[in-house]
Structure formats: C-alpha cells, structure tokens
C-alpha positions in Angstrom: 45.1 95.3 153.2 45.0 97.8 150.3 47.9 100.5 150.6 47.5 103.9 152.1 46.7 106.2 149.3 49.0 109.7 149.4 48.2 112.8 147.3 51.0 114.6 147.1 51.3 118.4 145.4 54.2 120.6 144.8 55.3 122.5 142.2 58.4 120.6 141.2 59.9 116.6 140.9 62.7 115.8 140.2 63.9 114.4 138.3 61.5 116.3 135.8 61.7 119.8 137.2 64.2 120.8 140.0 65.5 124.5 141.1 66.3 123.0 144.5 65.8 120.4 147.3 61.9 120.5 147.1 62.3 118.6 143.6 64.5 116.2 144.9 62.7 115.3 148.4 59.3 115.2 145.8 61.3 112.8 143.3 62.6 111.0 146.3 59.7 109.8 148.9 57.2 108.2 146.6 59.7 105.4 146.1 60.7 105.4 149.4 57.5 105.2 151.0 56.6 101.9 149.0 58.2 100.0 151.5 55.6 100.9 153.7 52.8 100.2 151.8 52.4 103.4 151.2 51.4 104.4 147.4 51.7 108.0 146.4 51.0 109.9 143.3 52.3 113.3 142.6 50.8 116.1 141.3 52.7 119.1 139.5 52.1 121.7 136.9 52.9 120.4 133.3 55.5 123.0 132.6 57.0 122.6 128.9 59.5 120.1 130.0 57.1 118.0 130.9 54.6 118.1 127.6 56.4 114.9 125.7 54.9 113.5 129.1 51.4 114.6 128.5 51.2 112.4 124.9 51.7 109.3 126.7 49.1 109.5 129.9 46.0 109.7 129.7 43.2 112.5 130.6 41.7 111.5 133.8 39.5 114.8 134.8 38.9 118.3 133.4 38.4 121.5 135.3 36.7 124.5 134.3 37.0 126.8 136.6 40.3 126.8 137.8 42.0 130.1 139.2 43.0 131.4 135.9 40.7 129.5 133.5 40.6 125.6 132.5 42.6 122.9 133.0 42.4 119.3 132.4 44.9 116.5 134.4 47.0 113.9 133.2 47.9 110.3 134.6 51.2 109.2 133.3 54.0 106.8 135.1 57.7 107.8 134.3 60.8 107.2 136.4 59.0 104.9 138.7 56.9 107.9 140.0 52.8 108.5 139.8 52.5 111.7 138.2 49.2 114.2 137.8 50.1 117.0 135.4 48.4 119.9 135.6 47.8 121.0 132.2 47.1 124.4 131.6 49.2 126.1 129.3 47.7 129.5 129.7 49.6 129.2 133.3 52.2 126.7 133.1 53.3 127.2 128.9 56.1 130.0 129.0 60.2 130.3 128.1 61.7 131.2 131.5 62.3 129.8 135.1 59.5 127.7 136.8 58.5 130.9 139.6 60.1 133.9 137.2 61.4 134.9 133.8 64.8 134.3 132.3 65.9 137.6 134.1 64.4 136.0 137.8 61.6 138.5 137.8 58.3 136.4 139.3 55.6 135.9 136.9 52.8 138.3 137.9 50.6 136.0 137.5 51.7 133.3 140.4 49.6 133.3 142.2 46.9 131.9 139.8 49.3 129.4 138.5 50.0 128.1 142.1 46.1 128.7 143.0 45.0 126.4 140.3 47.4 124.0 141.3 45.7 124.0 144.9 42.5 123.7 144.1 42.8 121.2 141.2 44.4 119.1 143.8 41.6 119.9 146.6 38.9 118.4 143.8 40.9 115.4 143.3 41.1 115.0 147.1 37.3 115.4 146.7 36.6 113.1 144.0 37.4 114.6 140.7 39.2 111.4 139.4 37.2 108.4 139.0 37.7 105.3 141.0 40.5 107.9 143.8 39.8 108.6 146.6 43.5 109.6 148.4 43.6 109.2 152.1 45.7 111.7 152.7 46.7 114.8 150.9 50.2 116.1 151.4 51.0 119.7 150.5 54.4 121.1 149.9 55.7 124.6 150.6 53.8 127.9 149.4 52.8 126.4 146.2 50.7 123.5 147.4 49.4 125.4 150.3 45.9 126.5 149.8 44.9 122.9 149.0 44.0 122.2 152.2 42.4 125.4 152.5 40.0 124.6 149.2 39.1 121.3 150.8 38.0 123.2 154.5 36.3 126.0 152.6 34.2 123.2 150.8 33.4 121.7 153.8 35.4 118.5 153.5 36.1 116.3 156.2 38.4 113.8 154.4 41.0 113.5 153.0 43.9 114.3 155.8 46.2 117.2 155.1 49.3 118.0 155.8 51.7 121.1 155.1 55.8 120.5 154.7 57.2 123.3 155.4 61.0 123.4 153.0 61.8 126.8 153.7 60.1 129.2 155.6 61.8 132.0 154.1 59.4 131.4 150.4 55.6 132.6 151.8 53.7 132.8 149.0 52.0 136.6 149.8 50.0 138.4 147.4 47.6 141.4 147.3 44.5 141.2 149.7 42.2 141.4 146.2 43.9 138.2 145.2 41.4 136.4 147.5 38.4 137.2 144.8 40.9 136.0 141.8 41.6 132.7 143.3 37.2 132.1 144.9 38.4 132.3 148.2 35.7 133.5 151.0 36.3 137.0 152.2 35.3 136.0 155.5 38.5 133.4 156.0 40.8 137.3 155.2 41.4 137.7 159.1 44.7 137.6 161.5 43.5 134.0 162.5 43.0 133.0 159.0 44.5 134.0 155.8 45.8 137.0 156.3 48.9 138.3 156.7 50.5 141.9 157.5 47.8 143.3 155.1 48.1 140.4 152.2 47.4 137.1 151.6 50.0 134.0 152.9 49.6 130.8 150.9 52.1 129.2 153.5 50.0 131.3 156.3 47.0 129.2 154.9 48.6 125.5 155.0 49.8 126.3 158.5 46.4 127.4 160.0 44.2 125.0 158.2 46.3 121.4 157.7 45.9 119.0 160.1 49.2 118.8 160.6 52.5 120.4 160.2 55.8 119.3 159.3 59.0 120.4 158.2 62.2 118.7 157.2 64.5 118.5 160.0 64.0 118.5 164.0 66.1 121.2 164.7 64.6 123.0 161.9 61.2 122.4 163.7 62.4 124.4 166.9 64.2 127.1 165.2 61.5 128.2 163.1 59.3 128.4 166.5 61.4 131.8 167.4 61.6 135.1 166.2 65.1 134.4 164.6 64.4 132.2 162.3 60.2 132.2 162.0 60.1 134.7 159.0 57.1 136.7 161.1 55.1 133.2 161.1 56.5 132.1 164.6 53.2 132.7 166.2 51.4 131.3 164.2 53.3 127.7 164.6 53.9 128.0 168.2 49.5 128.1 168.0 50.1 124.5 166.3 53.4 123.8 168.0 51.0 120.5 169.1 50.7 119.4 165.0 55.0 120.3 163.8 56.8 117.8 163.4 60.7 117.9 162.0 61.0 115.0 159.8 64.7 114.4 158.6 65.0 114.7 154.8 66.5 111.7 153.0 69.0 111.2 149.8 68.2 109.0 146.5 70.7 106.5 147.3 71.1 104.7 143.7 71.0 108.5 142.4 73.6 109.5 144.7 76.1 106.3 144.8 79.8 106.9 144.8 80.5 103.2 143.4 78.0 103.1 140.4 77.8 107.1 139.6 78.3 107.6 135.6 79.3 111.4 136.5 82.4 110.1 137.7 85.9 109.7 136.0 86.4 106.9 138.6 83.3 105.6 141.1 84.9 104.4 144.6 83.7 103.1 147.8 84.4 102.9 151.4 86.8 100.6 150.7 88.8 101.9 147.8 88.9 105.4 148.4 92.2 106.4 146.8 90.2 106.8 143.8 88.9 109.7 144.9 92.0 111.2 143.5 91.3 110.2 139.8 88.2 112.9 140.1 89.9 115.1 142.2 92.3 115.6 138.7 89.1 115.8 136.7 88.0 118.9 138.6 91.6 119.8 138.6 91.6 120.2 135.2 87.7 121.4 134.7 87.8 124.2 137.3 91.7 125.4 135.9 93.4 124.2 139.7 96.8 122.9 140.0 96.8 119.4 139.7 99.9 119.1 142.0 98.7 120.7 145.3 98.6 118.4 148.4 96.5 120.2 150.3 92.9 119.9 150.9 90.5 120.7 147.7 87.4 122.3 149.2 83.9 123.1 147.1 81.0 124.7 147.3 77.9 123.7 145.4 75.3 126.2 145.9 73.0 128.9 145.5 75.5 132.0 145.5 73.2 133.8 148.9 73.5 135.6 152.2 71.1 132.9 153.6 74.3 130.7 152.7 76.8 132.3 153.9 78.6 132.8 150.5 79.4 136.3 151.5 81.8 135.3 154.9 83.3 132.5 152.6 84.1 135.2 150.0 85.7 137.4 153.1 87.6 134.5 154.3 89.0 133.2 151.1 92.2 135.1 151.3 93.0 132.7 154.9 91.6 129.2 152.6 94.1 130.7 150.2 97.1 131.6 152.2 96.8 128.2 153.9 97.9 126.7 151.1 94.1 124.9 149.8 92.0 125.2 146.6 88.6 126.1 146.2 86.0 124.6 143.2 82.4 126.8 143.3 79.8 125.5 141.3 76.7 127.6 141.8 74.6 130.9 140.8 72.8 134.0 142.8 73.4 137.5 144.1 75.3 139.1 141.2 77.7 140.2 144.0 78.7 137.1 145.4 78.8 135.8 141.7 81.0 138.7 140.6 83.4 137.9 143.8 84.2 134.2 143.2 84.7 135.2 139.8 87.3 137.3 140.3 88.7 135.2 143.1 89.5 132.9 140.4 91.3 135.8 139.0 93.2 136.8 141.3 94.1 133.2 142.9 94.6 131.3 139.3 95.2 127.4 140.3 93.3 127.7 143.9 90.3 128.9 143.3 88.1 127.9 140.4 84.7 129.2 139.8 81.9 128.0 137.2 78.9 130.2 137.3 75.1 127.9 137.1 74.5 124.6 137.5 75.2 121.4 135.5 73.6 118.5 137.6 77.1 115.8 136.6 79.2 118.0 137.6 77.9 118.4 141.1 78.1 114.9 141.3 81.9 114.9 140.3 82.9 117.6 142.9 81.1 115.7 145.5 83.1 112.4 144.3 86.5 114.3 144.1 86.8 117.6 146.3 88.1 116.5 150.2 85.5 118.7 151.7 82.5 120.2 150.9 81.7 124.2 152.5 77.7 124.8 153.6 78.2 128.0 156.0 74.8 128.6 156.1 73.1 130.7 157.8 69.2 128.6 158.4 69.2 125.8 156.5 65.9 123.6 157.1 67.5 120.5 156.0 69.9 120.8 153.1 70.9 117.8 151.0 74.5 118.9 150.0 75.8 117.3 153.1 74.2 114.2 153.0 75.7 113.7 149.5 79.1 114.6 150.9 78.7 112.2 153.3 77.9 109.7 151.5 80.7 110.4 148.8 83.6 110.7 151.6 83.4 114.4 151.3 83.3 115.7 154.3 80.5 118.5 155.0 82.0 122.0 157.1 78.8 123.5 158.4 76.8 125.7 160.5 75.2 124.6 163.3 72.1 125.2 161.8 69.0 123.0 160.8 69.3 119.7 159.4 73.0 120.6 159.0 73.3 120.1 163.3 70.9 117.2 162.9 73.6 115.4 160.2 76.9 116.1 160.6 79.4 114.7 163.7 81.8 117.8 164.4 85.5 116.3 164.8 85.9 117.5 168.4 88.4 115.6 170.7 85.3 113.2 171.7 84.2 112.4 168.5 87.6 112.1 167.2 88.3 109.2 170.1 85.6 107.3 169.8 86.3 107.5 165.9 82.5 109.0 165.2 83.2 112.0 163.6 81.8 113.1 160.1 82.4 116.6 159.6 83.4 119.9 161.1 80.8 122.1 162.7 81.4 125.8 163.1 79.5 127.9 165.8 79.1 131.3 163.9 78.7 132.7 160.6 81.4 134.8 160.5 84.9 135.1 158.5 86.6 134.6 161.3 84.8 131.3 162.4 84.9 130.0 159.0 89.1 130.9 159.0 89.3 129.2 162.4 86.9 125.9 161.0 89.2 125.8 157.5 92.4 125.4 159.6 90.8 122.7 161.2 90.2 121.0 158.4 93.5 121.3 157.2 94.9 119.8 160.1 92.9 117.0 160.2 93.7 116.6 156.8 97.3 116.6 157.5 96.7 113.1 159.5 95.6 110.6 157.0 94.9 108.3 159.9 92.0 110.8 160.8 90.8 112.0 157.6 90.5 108.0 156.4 88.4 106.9 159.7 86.1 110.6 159.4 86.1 109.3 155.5 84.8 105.9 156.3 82.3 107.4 159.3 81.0 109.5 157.1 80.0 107.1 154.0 78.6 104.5 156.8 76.4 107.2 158.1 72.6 106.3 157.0 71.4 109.4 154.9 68.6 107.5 152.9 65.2 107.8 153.2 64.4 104.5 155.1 64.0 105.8 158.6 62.5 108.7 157.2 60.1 107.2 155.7 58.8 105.0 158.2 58.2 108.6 160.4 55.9 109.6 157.5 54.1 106.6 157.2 53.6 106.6 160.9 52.0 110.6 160.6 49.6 109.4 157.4 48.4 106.5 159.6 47.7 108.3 162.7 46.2 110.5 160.6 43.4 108.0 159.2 43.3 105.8 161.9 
C-alpha cells in the first residue's frame, strides 16, 4: 500500500528557521511520522536563509497570482525533511526577523506574505504540482490558516484539512479590506465565517473551515475551550468542540540526547549522571556563578514574557537567592524583564547570571548541567523546555498549565513513594508560590537519594514523538478513510 501523502504548511522548520516551538514540532514530525507510513512534505516561505537551498531543488510549479504578486515553488530534500519553498522574494527577501523587523515591529505587509503562503499551498493541495496529489493537508497556526479556507472557497472536496492550533494567543487579524488583497469572497466576512471583532482572523478561518482541529497538548485542548484562556475564540471551538483534539507534542530525540550531545563539555546518561557536574562548571564559568556552591543551580531558557511568568520569577528572586541557589537565564523579550535579570546579575554577582538572546548550544549545555529547569508559565499549549529537562535529568518546576500538567510528575508524598516523580508542580503564578515551589526543590535536593531516583524517572519518561505520532496518523486516516 502506497504511503499516506501529508501536506504540511507553516511558516517555519527547524532546523532551517526557528523563533520557537512551531519550528521544532515542523522539523520534528515528518521523520517521526515515517514509521507510520506516513510521508510528508513541508512547505515554508524561502526566507534568505533558506536561498543556498533554492540552487539545489528544483522548480516544480509557478504561481502568478499569488496574494502579493508571483511566486514559483521549489522541491529540495535537506536534513531528511521534504521541503516546498515558497519563493517569492518580493515577500519573503528582507534583513530582519521572520514576522517583524530587527526592532520586532511586524512587517506591514503580513498578511500577504502569510496569504500567499496559504493559497500556494491550497493549489498544490489542488493539483499545482505534477504527479501530487496530498491526502491530507495540514495547516499550522495563523500563518498556514487560510489554506483550508482557499481550498473551500474553490469548491474542493479533497484534500483533508486540518488546523494545529500552537498558541492561541498569535491570531493572525488584519483590516476587514484585507479580504479584497488576499481574493477572498466578501460574502465568507460574517461572525460565522471570517470575521472577527470587525477584522479578519486567519486562525478564526482554519478553525471554522478545517475539517478538524487540533492543538498540541490535551489539557491545552480544554483550557482553550473557556473564557480564560480562549483569546475571545472560545466559542468558536466549543462550535467544533466535536473536531479538537490535544495531541501531545514530541522532542527530536537524537537532537536532544544527553549521551551523544556535541554542546556538551561532558554528555552523560541515566546511568552516569555525576557528569552532569563537568557542565554544571561550564555554565559556572560562562554565566560568571561560583563554581563552589552546593546548592541547587536553577535556569531558565526562555522568552523573557508575562505569558511566562518571568515577571513573579523576577519578584521571587530575592527568596531563590537568600536560600542559598544560583540562577543561569538564557533568553530575550519585554525590555523590562530583560532589564531586571540584568541587573539581578548585578546585584547578586556569582548566583545569578544572565545572557540576554539566544545561542541554540548553549541551551543545550544548561539543560545538560543546571539541577533544575524554571517554566512558571502562565498558559503554555505544550512547551518543549520540559521535555528536554526531562530528558537531560533536569528537572522541570512548572505551572500547572498545558502540556506542562500533561508532562511533568509533581514530587508530592505519593509520587515520591512510589518513586514516580519528575518534577515539581506549582498551583499559582504568583511570587509567593514560586518561593514556596523553590524551597521544595531545595529540599529535595538536599536528599541525594531523592533527587537521583526523580533524576532517573525523569530521563526514563518517553518524551519522543512515537506515541505522538501514531495519534496523528490515526486523525489523517480517519480522515481519508
């Protein structure tokens, strides 16, 4: 039997193009979903990093009337992934950020860029490239969203669609006039359609017109079905609550592998974890900490938001401080919150270190030498920090949020018994909750008995794609069948 043929579209892959988890869980699944028979090629915008790309592939259709002019699409195979590039460099050619320019300012032009990625993708579903004909196509966030909108507008009954929701929060709204930019029918501009509050929702679009809906954690699924946490879209799912689905995300394993990870002054494994302290001196020495403390090394490797609690960290910090344990921060955002752990690291020199952006290796080293790892979110539809702390022995304190309550094992009296606890799970988001966690933390730290059996827990707990995986083939084939 010939494998199930997935299109899938986003607007970033990693390892090609990443600001966050969308480019990994896009990077991630194709490979993954081999397994199942399942082969899936992924189409993205051929930003500049990607052009030394484009000179290898080959041209397999040409658009000319894309939102935002012409456009031609490139086949290439690199990293073991099926790639489509969009190429258009009147959208996609430009110095700056993938959604904004070097100051973070969107490009006013999004929603043409993101438009012509939909419906270049809708007229592959429909045919555009010789000898293709996908299955199923598989939209991702805002970006990808009107895709399956351009094939119901046309009046196609195949391929499948679905929409994967990765954060709720990122809508995709524009001016009502957009509509005419991007050839959409005026009559789909109504409550039960595209419209939203006045505007036009890319998201709102996928949601309404996929055939189904997913998003990338269980408890993420329910959450974003209330006021709380549905961004003003809650109705709108709990209309399709019948077609969401929470699909746990999944890590890249051989990516992500304490024993063969090159970012590592020393890789370990379950079974050899004292080596953890060989990287714990690395960071020691990168992040300007005192190599001598005994107590627990915490880090946070993150976007610097209110969405992630950053801002009660920063209140508690004093308490982590006073307790005697260090902080590492590796992230960037809100010039406040960047601005405070800056001058924490001032004011607290050889407990708190701060390095302001991101360098990809030296996530990986935190991860494979900090004792703990701090996600005090406040949503968080998945997140992939924790599963790599898992998996590394570093063990996640979160929220109970998302796919952070869907992954991590709080280390309450029961879990601690039966020797099945992975993490520590805090209640609120709150400096006082987060004071309360940390002390936890350092007390469980204090017993080497129980930090070694969370440790080993933690690293044996599946965070790959493989169960994952099967879920997703499972949707695609009742979607077909």
């Amino acid at each position: 039997m010939a494998d199930l043929q997935v299109l899938m579209v986003a607007s970033e892959c990693a390892p090609f193009v990443k600001t966050g988890g969308l480019a990994d869980v896009v990077g991630a699944l194709p490979a993954a979903l081999k397994s199942q028979k399942i082969t899936a090629e992924v189409m993205l915008p051929a930003y500049p990093p990607l052009y030394p790309l484009l000179a290898k592939g080959k041209v397999v259709a040409t658009f000319d009337d894309l939102p935002g002019g012409a456009g031609r699409l490139v086949r290439v195979k690199a990293k073991g992934i099926n790639l489509l590039l969009l190429d258009a460099p009147q959208l996609y050619d430009r110095a700056g950020g993938l959604y904004g320019d070097t100051a973070g300012v969107d490009w006013p032009d999004n929603a043409l860029r993101f438009g012509a990625l939909a419906k270049a993708a809708a007229l592959v579903a429909m045919g555009a490239i010789k000898n293709y004909a996908p299955d199923v196509l598989h939209a991702h966030d805002w970006q990808a969203a009107l895709a399956p909108v351009y094939l119901k507008m046309a009046g196609a009954a195949q391929p499948a669609t679905v929409t994967t929701i990765h954060n709720i929060a990122f809508q995709g709204r524009f001016e009502a006039k957009t509509m005419a930019q991007l050839g959409l029918d005026a009559d789909w501009f109504h409550p039960e359609g595209l419209e939203y509050h006045g505007d036009l929702s890319f998201l709102k679009g996928g949601l309404v017109y996929s055939d189904r809906i997913t998003t990338v954690s269980p408890t993420y699924a329910r959450e974003i079905l209330t006021p709380e946490f549905g961004m003003g879209l809650q109705g709108v799912l709990a209309a399709r609550a019948g077609d969401l689905t929470g699909l746990l995300n999944g890590i890249d394993t051989a990516a992500w592998d304490p024993n063969k990870d090159t970012a590592l002054v020393r890789p370990y494994d379950v079974r050899s974890l004292k080596r953890k302290g060989e990287n714990r001196a690395e960071i020691a020495k990168r992040f300007g900490l005192d190599p001598a403390n005994k107590a627990p090394l915490f880090c946070v490797i993150s976007r610097l938001t209110e969405q992630k609690g950053l801002d009660a960290l920063l209140a508690a910090l004093p308490h982590l401080v006073a307790s005697g344990a260090q902080l590492a921060v590796l992230g960037s955002g809100a010039p406040d919150l960047e601005q405070g752990f800056q001058a924490a690291a001032t004011v607290y020199p050889g407990q708190v270190g701060t390095y302001i952006g991101y360098d990809e290796p030296l996530s990986h080293l935190l991860q494979g030498g900090a004792d703990a790892i701090l996600i005090p979110s406040r949503f968080e539809p998945c997140g992939l920090t924790q599963l790599y702390g898992l998996h590394y022995g570093t063990l996640p304190v979160v929220a109970r949020t998302g796919g952070l309550a869907d992954t991590v094992i709080d280390a309450n009296p029961a879990a601690l018994a039966a020797g099945v606890a992975t993490g520590f799970v805090m209640n609120a988001v709150t400096p006082q909750e987060i004071c309360h966690t940390i002390d936890r933390v350092i007390a469980a730290y204090g017993d080497r008995k129980i930090w070694q059996t969370m440790q080993k827990s933690a690293m044996r707990h599946p965070v790959g794609w493989e169960s994952s995986a099967a879920a997703y083939a499972a949707l695609y084939q009742s979607l077909v069948s």
